[in-house]
N, C-alpha and C positions, 0 to 999 in steps of 0.2 A: 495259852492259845486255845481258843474254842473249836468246836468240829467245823464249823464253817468257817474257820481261816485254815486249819489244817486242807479241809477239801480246797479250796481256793489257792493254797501255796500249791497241790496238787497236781491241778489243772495248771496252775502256771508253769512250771517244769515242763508241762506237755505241751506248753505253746498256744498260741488265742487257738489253731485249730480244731483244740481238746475242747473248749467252749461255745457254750451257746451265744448267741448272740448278744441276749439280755443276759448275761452273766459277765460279757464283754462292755457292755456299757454300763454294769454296774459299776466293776473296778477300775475303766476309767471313771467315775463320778467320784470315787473312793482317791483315787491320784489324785484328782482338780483338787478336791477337797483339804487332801495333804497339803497341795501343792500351796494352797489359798491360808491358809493357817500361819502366824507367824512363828510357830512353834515347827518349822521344816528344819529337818535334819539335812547341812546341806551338804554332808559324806555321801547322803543316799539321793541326792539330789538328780544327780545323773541319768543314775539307775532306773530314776520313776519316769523322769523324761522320755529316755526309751524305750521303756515297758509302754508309757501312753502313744509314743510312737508308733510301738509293732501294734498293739491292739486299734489302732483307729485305721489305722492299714490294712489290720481284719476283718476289721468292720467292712470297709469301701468295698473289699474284696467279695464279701459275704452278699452285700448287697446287690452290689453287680452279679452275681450269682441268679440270685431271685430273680432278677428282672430279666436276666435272661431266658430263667425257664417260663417265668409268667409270661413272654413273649413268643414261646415256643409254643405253648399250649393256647394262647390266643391265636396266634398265625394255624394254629391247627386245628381253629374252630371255624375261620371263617372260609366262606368261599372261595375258590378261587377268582380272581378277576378274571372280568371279560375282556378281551384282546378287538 
């Protein structure tokens, strides 16, 4: 195991939260990739499904984040409307 699946088994333990974003679409890219291979283990089959599950649900989650503070900070730049 290299330092960079060590760190990556890491962050996984600690939930897409522990992760960055692009760190989060890396390892789903890394699932697909498994998943897309005919050499899938299908004991672990499951496992990776809903690992891609919680992470693309981290994702949505993450995203909707941004856009709401981008939002925040745009509504707080502009005028207020005239009535």
């Amino acid at each position: 195991m290299t330092a960079e699946d060590e760190e990556a088994a890491t962050a996984r333990d600690d939930g897409p939260a522990a992760l960055t974003y692009a760190a989060m679409l890396a390892e789903l890219e890394s699932i697909l990739t498994e998943l897309e291979s005919e050499a899938v283990d299908v004991d672990v089959l499951a496992v990776r499904v809903a690992r891609a599950h919680e992470l693309v649900e981290a994702c949505r989650d993450r995203i909707e984040r941004a856009r709401m503070a981008v939002e925040q900070v745009v509504g707080e730049r502009e005028p207020p409307a005239a009535t």
